[in-house]
C-alpha positions in Angstrom: 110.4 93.6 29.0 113.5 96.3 29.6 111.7 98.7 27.9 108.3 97.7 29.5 109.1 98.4 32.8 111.5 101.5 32.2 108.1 103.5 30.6 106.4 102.0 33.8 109.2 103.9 36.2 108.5 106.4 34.0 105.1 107.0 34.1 104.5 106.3 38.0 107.4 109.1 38.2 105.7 111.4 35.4 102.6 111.3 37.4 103.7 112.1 40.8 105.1 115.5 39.5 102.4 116.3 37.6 100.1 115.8 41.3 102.7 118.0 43.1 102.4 120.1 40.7 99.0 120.6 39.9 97.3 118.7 42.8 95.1 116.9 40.8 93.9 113.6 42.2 93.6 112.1 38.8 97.3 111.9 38.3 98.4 110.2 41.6 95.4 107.8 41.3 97.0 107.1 37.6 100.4 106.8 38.7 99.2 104.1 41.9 97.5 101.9 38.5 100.3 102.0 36.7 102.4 100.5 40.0 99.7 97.5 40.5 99.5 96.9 36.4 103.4 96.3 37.3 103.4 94.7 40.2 100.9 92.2 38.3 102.7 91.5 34.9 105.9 91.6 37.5 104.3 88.8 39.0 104.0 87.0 35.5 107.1 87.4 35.1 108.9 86.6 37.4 109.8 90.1 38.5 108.1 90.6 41.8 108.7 87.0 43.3 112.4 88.1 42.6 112.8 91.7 43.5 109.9 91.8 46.4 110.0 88.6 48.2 108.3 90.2 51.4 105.2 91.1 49.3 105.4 86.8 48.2 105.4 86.6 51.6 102.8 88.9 53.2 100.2 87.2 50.8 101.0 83.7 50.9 102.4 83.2 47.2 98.5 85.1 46.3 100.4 88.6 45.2 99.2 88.5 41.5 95.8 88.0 43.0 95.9 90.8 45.5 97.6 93.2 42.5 95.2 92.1 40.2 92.4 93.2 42.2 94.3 96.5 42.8 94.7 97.5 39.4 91.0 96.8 38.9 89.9 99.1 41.8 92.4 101.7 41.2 91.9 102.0 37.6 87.5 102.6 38.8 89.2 105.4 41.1 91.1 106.7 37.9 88.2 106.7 35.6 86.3 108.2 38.4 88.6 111.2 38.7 89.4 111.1 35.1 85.6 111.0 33.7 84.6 113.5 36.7 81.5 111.3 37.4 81.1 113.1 40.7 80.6 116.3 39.0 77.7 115.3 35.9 76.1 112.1 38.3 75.8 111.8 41.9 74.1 108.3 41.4 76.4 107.2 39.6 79.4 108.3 41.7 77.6 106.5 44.3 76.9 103.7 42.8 80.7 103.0 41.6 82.1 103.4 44.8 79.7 100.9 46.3 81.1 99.1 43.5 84.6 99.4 44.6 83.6 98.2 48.2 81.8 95.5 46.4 85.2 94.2 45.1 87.2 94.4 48.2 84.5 92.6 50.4 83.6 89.7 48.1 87.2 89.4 47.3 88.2 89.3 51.1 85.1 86.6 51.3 86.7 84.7 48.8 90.0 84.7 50.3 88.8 83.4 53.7 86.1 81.0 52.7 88.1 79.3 49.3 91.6 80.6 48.8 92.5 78.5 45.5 88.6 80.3 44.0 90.0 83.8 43.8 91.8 83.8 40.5 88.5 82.3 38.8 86.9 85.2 41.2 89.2 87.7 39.8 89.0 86.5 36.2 85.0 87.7 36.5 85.3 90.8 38.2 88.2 91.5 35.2 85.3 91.0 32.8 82.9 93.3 35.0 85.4 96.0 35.6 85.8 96.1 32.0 81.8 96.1 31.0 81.9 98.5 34.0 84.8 101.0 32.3 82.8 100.7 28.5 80.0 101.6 30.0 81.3 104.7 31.8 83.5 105.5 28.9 80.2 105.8 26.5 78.5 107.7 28.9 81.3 110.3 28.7 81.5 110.1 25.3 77.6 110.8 25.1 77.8 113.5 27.4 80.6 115.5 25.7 82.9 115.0 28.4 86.8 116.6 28.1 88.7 113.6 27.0 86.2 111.0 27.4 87.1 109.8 23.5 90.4 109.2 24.8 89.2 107.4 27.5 86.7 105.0 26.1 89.3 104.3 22.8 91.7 103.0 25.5 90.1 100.8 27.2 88.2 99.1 23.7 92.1 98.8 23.2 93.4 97.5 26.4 90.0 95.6 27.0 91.1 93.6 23.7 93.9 92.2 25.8 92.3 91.9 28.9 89.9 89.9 27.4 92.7 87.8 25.5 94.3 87.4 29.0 91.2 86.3 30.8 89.9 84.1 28.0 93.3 82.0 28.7 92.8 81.8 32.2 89.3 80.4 31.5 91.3 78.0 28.7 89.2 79.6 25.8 91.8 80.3 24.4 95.8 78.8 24.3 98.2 80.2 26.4 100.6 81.8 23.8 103.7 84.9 23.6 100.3 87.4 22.3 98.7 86.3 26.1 101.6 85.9 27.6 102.3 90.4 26.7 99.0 91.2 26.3 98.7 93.1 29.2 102.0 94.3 28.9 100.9 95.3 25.0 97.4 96.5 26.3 98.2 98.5 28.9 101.2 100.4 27.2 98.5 101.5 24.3 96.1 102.2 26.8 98.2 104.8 29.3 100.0 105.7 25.7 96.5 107.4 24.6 95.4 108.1 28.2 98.9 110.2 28.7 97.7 112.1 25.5 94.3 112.7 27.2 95.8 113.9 30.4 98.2 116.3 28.4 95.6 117.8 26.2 94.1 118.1 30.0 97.2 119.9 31.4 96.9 122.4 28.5 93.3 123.2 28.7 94.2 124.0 32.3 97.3 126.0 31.2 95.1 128.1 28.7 92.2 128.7 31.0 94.6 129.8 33.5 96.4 132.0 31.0 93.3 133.2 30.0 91.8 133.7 33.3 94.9 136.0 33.8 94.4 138.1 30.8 91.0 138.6 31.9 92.3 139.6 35.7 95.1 141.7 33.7 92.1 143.2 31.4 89.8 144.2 34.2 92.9 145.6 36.1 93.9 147.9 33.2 89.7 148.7 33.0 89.8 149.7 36.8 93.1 151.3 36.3 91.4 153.3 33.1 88.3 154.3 35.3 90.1 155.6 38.5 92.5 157.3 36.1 89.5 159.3 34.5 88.0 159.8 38.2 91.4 161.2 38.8 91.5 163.5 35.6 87.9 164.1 36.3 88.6 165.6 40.0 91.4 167.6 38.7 89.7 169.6 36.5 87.3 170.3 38.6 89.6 171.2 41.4 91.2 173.3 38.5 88.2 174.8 37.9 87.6 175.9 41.0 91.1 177.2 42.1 91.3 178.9 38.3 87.1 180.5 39.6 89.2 181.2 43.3 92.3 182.9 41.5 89.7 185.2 39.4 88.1 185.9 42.0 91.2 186.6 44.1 92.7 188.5 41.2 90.2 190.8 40.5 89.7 192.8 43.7 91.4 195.7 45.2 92.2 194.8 48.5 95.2 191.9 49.5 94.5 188.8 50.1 96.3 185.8 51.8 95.8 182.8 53.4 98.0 180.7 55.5 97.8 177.4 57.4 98.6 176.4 61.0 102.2 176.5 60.7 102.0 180.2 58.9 102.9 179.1 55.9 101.6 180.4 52.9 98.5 178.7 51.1 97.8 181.0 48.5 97.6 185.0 47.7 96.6 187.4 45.2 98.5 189.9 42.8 97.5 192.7 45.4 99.1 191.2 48.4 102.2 190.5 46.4 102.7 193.4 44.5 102.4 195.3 48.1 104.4 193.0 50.3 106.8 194.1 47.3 107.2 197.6 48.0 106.8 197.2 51.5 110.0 194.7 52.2 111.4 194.2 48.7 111.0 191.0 48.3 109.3 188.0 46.3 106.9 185.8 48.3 107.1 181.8 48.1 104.2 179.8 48.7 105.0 176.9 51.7 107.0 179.8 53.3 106.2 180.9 56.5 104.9 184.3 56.1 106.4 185.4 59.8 109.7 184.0 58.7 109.5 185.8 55.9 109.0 189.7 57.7 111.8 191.2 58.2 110.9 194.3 60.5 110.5 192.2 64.6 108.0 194.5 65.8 105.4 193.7 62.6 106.3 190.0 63.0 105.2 189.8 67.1 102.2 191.9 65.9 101.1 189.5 63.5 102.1 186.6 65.5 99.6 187.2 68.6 96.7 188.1 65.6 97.3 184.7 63.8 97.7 182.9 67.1 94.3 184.4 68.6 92.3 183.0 65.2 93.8 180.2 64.7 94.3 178.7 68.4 91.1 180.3 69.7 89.0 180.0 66.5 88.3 183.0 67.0 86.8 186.0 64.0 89.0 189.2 64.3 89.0 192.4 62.9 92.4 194.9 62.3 92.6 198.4 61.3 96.1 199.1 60.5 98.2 202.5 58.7 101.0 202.1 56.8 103.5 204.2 55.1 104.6 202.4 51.8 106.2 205.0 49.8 105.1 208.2 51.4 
C-alpha cells in the first residue's frame, strides 16, 4: 500500500512538470486520473475517510462514488487528449464529450432521485467506460495512431481488474485480497505502460524539435551561403569596374582626381600623383583632404572657392591654369 501510494505522489507530481514544461494538456489531465484512482482505492482503504474527513463530509459518506465517477470521466478526457480524437474524428470527439456530460447528468439524477442506486449506477457506467476505452483504443490502433498500442494494451490490462472489481460489486464473483488490489494492481500496470507511451511521446517531440532546428540551422547556413555568394558576386563586379575605372584613369595624359564633399580624396590617377609630386614633394593619401594637404595658402583659397562653386551650386566649371613645375 506504502509503495502504492508513494508512485501515486509520484506520478501526479511527474505529470505536473512535464505540463509546465511542455504544456501539453495530456499530461495534467493524466496526473488529475491518477489523484481520483487515489482518492478511490483511498477510499477502500481506509485512507481518504482518515486523511480527508471534509471530502467524507461534503459528500455525505458517497466519496468513493463521487471519485469513482471522476476517474471514469477524467480518464475519457485523458484518452481523448492522449488518442488525439479531435484531430482524426470530429464525430467522434463530439460524440465522447456528449458522453462525458452523459455521465455527470445521469449520475447527478441518480444522486437526487435514489442515493443508495449509484454504486450499482456506477458499477454500469465502469463496464461502459471500459467498452467505451477498447473501443477507442482499437480505433487508434487501426488508424496507426502514435502510441495507441500502448494505449489499448493498458486498458485490456487494467480492464482485467476493473472487471474483477465490478464483477464483486455485482457478487459474481467473491470478495477476495486479488479484488480487494485489483485496482491498485490494475491501474499501476496500466499508468506503468501508459508512462512508457507518454515518454516515447516526449522524445518524438524532443527529436522533431531537434530536428526542426537542424533544419532552421540548415536553411540559415543555405541563406548565409547565398547572400555570401551575392556578396562575392557584387565584389567582383565592383572590382571589375573600379580595375576598368583605374585603366581607364591610368592610361591618359592628363591628371585626374576626384574628391567628395568634405574634399577628401576619392580616387586619382598615376598622373595627378606623380605631378602633385614634383609640385609639393609629397605622397598623396586617399580620405585626406586634398586642401589640407596644399601647402602654398594662395593655391588652397583658389581651389577652395572652385570646389565650393561645383559642389554647393552644382554647378559645371571650367579652369585654365599655368604652372611652373620645374622650369
Amino acid at each position: 500500500i506504502g509503495l502504492f501510494y508513494g508512485a501515486m505522489i509520484i506520478l501526479m507530481i511527474y505529470n505536473l512538470l512535464l505540463f509546465l514544461t511542455t504544456r501539453l494538456r495530456v499530461f495534467i489531465l493524466n496526473g488529475f486520473y491518477t489523484l481520483f484512482v487515489a482518492l478511490f482505492t483511498g477510499a477502500a482503504d481506509g485512507f481518504t475517510a482518515q486523511y480527508l474527513h471534509f471530502l467524507v463530509n461534503w459528500t455525505s459518506g458517497y466519496q468513493d462514488a463521487y471519485v469513482a465517477a471522476g476517474s471514469n470521466i477524467m480518464s475519457l478526457l485523458f484518452m481523448r487528449d492522449f488518442l488525439r480524437v479531435s484531430e482524426w474524428s470530429r464525430g467522434f470527439d463530439k460524440g465522447l464529450r456528449w458522453f462525458v456530460y452523459g455521465i455527470i447528468i445521469t449520475l447527478g439524477f441518480v444522486a437526487l432521485v435514489y442515493l443508495q442506486a449509484v454504486f450499482l449506477y456506477l458499477s454500469y457506467i465502469g463496464i461502459l467506460v471500459l467498452v467505451v476505452t477498447f473501443f477507442f483504443g482499437v480505433l487508434g490502433v487501426q488508424r496507426k495512431l502514435p502510441q495507441a498500442n500502448y494505449f489499448l494494451t493498458a486498458y485490456v490490462i487494467f480492464g482485467i481488474f476493473i472487471l474483477m472489481f465490478i464483477f464483486s460489486i455485482l457478487r459474481i464473483i467473491p470478495y477476495g485480497n486479488l479484488v480487494k488490489y485489483s485496482i491498485h494492481i490494475g491501474y499501476l500496470s496500466c499508468i506503468s505502460i501508459l508512462s512508457y507511451g507518454l515518454s516515447v511521446k516526449i522524445y518524438r517531440l524532443y527529436t522533431a524539435l531537434l530536428q526542426k532546428e537542424k533544419e532552421k540551422k540548415n536553411l540559415i547556413e543555405l541563406k548565409n551561403q547565398e547572400l555570401e555568394e551575392r556578396v562575392n558576386e557584387r565584389t567582383r563586379y565592383i572590382q571589375k569596374k573600379e580595375n576598368n575605372l583605374r585603366s581607364i584613369l591610368d592610361n591618359t595624359d592628363s591628371a585626374i582626381w576626384l574628391i567628395d564633399y568634405d574634399y577628401k580624396l576619392i580616387e586619382f590617377n598615376t598622373v595627378f600623383l606623380e605631378d602633385w609630386k614634383d609640385a609639393y614633394q609629397q605622397r598623396l593619401e586617399i580620405g585626406k583632404s586634398i586642401l589640407e594637404l596644399m601647402p602654398v595658402a594662395s593655391i588652397r583659397d583658389t581651389w577652395h572657392s572652385r570646389y565650393k562653386q561645383v559642389l554647393e551650386n552644382n554647378e559645371k566649371a571650367v579652369y585654365q591654369d599655368s604652372y611652373n613645375v620645374k622650369g
